[in-house]
PyMOL Python script that loads the backbone (N, CA, C, O; Angstrom):
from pymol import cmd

cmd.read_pdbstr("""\
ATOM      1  N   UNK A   1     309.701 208.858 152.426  1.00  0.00           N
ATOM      2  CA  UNK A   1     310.693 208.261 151.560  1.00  0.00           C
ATOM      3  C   UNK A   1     312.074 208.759 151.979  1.00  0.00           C
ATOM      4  O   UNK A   1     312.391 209.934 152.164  1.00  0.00           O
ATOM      5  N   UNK A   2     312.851 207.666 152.099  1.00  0.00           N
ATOM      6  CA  UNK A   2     313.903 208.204 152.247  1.00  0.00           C
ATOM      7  C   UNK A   2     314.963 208.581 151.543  1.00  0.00           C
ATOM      8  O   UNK A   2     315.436 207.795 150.722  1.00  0.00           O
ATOM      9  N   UNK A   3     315.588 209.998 151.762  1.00  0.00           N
ATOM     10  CA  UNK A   3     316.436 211.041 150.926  1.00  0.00           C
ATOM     11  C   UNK A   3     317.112 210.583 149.546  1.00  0.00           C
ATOM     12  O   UNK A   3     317.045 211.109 148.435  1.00  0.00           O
ATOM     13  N   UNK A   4     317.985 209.087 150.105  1.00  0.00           N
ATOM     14  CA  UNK A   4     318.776 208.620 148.638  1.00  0.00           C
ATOM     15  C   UNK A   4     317.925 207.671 147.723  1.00  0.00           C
ATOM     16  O   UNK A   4     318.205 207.014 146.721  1.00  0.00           O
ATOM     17  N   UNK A   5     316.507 207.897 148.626  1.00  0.00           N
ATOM     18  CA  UNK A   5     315.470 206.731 147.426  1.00  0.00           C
ATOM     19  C   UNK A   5     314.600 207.893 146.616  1.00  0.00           C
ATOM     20  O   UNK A   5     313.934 207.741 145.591  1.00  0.00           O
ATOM     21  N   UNK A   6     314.839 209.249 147.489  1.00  0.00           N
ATOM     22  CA  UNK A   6     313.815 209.799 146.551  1.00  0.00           C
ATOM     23  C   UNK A   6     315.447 210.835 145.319  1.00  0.00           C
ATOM     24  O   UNK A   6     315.135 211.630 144.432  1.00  0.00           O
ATOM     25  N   UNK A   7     316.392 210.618 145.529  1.00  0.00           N
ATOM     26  CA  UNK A   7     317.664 210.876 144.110  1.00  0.00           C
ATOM     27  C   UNK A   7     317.192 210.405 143.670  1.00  0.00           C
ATOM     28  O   UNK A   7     316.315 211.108 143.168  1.00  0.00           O
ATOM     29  N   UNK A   8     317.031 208.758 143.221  1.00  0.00           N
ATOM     30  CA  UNK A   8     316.957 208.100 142.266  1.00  0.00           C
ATOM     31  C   UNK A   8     315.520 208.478 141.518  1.00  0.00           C
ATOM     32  O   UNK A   8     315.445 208.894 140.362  1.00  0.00           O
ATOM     33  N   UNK A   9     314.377 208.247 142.423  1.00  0.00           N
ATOM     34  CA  UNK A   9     312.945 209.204 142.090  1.00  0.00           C
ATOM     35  C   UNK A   9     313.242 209.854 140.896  1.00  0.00           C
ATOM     36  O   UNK A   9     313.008 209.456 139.755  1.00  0.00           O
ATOM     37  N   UNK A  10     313.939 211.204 141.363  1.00  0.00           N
ATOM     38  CA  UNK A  10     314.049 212.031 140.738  1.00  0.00           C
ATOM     39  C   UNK A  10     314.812 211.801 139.554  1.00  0.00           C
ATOM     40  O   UNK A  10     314.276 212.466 138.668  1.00  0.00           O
ATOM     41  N   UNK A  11     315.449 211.405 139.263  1.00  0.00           N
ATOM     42  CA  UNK A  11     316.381 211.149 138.128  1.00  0.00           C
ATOM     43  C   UNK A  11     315.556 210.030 137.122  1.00  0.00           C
ATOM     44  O   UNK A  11     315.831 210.073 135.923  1.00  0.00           O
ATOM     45  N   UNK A  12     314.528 209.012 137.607  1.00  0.00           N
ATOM     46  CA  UNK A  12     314.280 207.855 136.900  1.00  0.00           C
ATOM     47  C   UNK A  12     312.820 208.685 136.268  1.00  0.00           C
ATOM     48  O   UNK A  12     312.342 208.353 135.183  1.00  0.00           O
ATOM     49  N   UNK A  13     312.127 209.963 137.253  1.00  0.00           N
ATOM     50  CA  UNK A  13     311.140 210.465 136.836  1.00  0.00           C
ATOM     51  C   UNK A  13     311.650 211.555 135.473  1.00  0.00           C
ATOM     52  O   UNK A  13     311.088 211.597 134.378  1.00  0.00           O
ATOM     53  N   UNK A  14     312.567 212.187 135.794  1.00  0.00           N
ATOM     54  CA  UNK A  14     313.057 213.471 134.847  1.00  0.00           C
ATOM     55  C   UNK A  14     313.980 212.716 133.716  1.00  0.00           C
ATOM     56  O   UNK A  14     314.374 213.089 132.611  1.00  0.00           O
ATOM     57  N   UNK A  15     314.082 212.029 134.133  1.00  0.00           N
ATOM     58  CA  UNK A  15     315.016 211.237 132.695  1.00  0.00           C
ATOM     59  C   UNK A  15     316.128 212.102 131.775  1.00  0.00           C
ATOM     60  O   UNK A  15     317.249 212.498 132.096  1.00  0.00           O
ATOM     61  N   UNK A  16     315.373 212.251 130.470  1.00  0.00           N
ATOM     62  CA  UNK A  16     316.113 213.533 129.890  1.00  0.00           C
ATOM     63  C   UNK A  16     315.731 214.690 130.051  1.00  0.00           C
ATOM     64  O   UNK A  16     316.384 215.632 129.601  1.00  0.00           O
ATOM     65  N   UNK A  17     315.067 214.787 130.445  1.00  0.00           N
ATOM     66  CA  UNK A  17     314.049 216.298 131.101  1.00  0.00           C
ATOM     67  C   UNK A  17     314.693 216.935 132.611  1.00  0.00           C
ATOM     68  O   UNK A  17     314.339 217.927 133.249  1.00  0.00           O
ATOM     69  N   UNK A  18     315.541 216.150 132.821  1.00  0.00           N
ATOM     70  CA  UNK A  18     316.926 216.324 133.923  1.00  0.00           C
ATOM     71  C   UNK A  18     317.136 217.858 133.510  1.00  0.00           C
ATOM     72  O   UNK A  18     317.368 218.128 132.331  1.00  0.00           O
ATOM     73  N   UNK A  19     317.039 219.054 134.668  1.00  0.00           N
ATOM     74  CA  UNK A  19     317.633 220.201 134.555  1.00  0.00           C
ATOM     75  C   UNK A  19     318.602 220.472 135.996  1.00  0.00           C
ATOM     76  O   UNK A  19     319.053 219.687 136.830  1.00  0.00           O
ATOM     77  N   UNK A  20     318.668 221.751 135.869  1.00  0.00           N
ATOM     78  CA  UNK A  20     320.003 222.190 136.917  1.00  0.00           C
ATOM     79  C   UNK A  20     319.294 222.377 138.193  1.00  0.00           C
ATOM     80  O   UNK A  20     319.805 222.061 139.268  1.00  0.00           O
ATOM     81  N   UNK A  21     318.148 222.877 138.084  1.00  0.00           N
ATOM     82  CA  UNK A  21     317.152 222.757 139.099  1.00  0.00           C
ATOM     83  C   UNK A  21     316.638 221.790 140.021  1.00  0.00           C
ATOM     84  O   UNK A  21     316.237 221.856 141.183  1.00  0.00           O
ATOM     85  N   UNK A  22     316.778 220.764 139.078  1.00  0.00           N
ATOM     86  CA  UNK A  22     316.588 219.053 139.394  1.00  0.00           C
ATOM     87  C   UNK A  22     317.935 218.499 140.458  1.00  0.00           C
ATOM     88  O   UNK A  22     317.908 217.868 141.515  1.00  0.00           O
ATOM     89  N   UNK A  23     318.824 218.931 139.824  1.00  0.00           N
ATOM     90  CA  UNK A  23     320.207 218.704 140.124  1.00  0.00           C
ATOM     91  C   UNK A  23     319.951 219.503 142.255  1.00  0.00           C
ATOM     92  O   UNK A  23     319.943 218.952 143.356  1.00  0.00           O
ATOM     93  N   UNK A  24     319.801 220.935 141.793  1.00  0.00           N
ATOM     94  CA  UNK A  24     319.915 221.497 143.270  1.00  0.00           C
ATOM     95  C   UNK A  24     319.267 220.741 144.197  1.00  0.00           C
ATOM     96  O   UNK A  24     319.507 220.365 145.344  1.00  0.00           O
ATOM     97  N   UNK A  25     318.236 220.593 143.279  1.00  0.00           N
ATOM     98  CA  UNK A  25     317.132 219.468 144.994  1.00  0.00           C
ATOM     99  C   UNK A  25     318.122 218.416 145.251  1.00  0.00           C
ATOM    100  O   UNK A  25     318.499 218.184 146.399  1.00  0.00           O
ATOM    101  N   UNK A  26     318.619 217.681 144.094  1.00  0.00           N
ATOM    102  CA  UNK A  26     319.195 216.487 144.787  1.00  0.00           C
ATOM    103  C   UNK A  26     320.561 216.289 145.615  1.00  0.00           C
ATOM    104  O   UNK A  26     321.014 215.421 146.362  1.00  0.00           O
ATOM    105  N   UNK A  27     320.973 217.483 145.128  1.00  0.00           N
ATOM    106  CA  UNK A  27     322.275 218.279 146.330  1.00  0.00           C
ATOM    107  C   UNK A  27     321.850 218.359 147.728  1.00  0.00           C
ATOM    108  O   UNK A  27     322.593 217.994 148.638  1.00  0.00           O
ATOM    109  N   UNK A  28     320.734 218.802 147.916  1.00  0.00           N
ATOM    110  CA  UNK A  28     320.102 219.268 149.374  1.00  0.00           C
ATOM    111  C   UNK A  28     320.007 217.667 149.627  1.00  0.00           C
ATOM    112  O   UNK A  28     320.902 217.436 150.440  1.00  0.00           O
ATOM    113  N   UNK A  29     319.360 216.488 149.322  1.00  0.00           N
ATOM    114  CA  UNK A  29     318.706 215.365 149.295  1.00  0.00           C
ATOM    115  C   UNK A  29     320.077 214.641 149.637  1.00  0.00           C
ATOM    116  O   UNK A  29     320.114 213.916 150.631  1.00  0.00           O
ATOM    117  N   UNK A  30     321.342 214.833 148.750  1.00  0.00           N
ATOM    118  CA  UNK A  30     322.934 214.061 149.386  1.00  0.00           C
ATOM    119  C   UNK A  30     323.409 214.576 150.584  1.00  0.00           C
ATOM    120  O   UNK A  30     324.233 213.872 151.167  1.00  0.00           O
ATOM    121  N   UNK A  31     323.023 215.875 151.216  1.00  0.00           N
ATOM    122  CA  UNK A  31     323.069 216.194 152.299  1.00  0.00           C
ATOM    123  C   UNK A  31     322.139 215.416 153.548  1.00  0.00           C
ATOM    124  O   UNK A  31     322.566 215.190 154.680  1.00  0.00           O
ATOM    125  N   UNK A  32     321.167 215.173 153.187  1.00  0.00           N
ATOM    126  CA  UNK A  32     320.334 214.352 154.119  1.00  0.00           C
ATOM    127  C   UNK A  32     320.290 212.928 153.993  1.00  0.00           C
ATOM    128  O   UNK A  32     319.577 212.222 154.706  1.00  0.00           O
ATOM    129  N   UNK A  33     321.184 212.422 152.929  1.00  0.00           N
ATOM    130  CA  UNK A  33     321.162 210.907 153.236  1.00  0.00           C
ATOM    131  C   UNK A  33     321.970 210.176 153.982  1.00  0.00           C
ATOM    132  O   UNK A  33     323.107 210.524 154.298  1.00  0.00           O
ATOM    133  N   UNK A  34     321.401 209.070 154.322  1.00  0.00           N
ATOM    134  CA  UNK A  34     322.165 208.355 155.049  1.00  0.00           C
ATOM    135  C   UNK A  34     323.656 208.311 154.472  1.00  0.00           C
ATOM    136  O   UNK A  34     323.563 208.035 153.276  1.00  0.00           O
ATOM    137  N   UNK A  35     324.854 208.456 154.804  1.00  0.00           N
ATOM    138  CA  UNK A  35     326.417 208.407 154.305  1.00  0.00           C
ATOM    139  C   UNK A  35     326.577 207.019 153.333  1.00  0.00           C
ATOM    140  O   UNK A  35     326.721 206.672 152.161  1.00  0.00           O
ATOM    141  N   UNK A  36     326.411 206.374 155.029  1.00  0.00           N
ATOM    142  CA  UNK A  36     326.994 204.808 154.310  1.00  0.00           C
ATOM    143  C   UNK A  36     326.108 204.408 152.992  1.00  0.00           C
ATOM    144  O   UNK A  36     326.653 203.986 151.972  1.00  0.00           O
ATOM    145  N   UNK A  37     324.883 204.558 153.092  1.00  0.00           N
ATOM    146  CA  UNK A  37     323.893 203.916 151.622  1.00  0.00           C
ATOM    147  C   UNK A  37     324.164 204.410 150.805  1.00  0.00           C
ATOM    148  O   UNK A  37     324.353 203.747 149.785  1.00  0.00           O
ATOM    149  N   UNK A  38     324.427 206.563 150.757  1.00  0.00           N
ATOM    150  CA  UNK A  38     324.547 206.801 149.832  1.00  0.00           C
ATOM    151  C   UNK A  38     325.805 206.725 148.978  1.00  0.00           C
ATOM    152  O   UNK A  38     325.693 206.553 147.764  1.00  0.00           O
ATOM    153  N   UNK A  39     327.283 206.874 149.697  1.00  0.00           N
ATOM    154  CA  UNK A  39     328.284 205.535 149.286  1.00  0.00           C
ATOM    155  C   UNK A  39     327.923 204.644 148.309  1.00  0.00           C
ATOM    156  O   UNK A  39     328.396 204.835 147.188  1.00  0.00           O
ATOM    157  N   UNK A  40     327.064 203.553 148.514  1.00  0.00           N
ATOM    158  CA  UNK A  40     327.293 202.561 148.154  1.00  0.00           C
ATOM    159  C   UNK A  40     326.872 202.808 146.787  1.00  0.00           C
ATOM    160  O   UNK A  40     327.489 202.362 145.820  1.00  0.00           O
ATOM    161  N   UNK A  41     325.213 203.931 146.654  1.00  0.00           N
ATOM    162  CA  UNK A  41     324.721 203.825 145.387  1.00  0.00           C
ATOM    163  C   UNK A  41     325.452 204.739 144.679  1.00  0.00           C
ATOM    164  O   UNK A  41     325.841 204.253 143.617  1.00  0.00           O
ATOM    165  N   UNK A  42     325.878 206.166 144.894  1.00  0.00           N
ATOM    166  CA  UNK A  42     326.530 207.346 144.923  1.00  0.00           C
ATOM    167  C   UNK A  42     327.069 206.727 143.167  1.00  0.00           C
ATOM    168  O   UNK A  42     326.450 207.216 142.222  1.00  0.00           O
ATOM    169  N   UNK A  43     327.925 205.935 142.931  1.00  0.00           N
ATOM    170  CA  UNK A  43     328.266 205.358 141.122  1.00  0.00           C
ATOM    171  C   UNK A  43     327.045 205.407 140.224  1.00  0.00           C
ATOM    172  O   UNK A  43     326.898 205.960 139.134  1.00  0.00           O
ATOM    173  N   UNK A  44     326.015 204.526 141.122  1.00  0.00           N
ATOM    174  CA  UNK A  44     325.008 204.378 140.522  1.00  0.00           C
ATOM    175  C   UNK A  44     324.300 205.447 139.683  1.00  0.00           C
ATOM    176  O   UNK A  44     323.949 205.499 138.504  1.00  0.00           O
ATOM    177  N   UNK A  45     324.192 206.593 141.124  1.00  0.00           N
ATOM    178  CA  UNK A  45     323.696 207.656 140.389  1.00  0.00           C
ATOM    179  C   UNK A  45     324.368 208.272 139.210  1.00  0.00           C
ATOM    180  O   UNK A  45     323.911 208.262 138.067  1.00  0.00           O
ATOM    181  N   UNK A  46     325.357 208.745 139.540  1.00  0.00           N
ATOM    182  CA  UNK A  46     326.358 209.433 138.369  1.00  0.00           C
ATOM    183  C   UNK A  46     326.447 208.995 137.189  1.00  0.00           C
ATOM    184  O   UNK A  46     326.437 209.687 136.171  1.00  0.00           O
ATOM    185  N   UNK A  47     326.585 207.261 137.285  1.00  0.00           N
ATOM    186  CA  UNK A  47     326.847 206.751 135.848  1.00  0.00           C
ATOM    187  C   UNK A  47     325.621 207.263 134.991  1.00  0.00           C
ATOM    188  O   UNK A  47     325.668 207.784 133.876  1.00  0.00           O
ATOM    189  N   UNK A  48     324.063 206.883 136.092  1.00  0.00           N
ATOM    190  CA  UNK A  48     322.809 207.292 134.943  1.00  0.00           C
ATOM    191  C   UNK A  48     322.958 208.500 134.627  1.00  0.00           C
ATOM    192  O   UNK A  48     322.660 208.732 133.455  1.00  0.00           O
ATOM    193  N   UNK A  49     323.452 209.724 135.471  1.00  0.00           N
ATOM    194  CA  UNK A  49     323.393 211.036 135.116  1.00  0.00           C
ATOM    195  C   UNK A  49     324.381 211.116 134.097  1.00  0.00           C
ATOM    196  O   UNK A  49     323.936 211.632 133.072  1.00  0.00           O
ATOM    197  N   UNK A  50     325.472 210.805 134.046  1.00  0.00           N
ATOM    198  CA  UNK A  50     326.622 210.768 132.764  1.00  0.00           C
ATOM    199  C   UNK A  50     325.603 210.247 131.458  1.00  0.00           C
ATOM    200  O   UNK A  50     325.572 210.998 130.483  1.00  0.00           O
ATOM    201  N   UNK A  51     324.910 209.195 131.421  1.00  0.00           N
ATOM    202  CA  UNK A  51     324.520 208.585 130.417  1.00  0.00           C
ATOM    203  C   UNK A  51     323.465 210.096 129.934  1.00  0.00           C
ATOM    204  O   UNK A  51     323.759 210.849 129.006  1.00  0.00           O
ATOM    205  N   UNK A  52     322.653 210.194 130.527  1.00  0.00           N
ATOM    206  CA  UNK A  52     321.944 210.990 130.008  1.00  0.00           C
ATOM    207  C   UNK A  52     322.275 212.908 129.847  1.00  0.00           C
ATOM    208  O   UNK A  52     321.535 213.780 129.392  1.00  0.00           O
ATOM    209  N   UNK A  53     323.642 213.009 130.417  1.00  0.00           N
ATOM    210  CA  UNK A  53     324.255 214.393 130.140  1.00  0.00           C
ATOM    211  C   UNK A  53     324.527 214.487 129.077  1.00  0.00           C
ATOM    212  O   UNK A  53     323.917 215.180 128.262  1.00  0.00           O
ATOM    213  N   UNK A  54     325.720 213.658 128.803  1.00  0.00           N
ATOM    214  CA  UNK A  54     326.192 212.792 127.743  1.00  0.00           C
ATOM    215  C   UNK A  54     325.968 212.463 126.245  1.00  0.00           C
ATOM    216  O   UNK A  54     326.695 212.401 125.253  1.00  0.00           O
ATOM    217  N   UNK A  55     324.592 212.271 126.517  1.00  0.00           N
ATOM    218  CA  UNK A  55     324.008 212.249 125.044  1.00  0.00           C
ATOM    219  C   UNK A  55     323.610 213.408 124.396  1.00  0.00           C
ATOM    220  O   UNK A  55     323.253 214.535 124.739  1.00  0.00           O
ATOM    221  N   UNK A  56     323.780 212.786 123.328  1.00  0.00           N
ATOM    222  CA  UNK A  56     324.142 214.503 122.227  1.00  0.00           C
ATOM    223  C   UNK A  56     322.894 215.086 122.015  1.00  0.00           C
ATOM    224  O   UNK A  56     322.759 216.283 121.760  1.00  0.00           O
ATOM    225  N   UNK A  57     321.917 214.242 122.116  1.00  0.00           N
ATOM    226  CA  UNK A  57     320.429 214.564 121.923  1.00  0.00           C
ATOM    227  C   UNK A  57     320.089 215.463 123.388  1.00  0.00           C
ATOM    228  O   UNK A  57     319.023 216.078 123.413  1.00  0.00           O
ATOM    229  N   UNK A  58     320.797 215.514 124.323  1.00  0.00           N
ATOM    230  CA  UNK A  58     320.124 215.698 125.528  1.00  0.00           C
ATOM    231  C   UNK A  58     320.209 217.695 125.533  1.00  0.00           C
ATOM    232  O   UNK A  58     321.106 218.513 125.736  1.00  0.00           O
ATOM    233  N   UNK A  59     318.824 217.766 125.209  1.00  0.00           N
ATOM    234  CA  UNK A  59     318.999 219.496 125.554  1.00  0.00           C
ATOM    235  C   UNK A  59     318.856 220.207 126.897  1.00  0.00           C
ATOM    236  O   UNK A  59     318.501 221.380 126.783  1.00  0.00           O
ATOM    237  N   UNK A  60     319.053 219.763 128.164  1.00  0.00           N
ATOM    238  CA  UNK A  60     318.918 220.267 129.121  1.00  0.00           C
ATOM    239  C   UNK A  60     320.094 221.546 129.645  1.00  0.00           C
ATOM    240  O   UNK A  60     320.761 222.082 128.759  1.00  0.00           O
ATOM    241  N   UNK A  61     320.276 221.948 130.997  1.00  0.00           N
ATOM    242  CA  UNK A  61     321.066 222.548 131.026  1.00  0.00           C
ATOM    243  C   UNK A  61     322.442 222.030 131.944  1.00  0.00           C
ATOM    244  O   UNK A  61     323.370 222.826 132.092  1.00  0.00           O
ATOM    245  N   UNK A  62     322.505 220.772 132.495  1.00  0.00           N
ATOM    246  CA  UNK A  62     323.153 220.359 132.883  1.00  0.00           C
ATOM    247  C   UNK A  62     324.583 220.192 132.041  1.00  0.00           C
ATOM    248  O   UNK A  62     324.500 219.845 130.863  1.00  0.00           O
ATOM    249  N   UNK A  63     326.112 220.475 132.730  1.00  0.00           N
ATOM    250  CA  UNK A  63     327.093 219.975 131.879  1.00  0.00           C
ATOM    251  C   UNK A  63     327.119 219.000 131.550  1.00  0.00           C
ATOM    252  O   UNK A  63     326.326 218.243 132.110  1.00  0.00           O
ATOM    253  N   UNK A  64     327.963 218.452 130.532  1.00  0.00           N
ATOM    254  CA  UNK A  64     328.541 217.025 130.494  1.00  0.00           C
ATOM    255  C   UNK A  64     329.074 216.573 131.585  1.00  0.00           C
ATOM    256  O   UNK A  64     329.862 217.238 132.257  1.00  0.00           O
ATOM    257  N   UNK A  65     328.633 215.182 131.924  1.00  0.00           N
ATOM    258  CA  UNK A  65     329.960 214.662 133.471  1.00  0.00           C
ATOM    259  C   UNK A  65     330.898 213.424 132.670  1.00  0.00           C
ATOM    260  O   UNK A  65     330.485 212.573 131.882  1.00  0.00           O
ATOM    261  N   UNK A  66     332.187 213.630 133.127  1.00  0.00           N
ATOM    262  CA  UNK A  66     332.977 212.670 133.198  1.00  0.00           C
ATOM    263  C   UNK A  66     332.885 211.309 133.701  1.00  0.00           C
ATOM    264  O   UNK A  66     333.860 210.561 133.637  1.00  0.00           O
TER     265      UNK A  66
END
""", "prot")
cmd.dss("prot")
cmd.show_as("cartoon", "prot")
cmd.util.cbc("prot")
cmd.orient("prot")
């Protein structure tokens, strides 16, 4: 699988269960993706991660994102 298909993986599997831990793998994973693709989705990701930082219900340890 490739690197910026398995971000999304990860984020669509952990949902609100999203931790900081989760986060590091997918740091290593933006390092190995392709540039240009991950560009393109790179909003994509963030917006879902905002949505679910975001919410007030969300007890993980991730900050809020802008």
């Amino acid at each position: 699988m490739k690197p910026e298909d398995k971000i999304f993986e990860i984020l669509r599997e952990k949902g609100e269960a999203i931790r900081q831990s989760d986060m590091d793998e997918i740091e290593l994973l933006i390092m190995e993706a392709d540039p240009d693709v991950w560009i393109e989705r790179m909003g994509w990701f963030y917006e879902g991660l905002a949505l679910i930082v975001n919410d007030p219900n969300y007890e993980g340890d991730i900050a809020p994102v802008d």
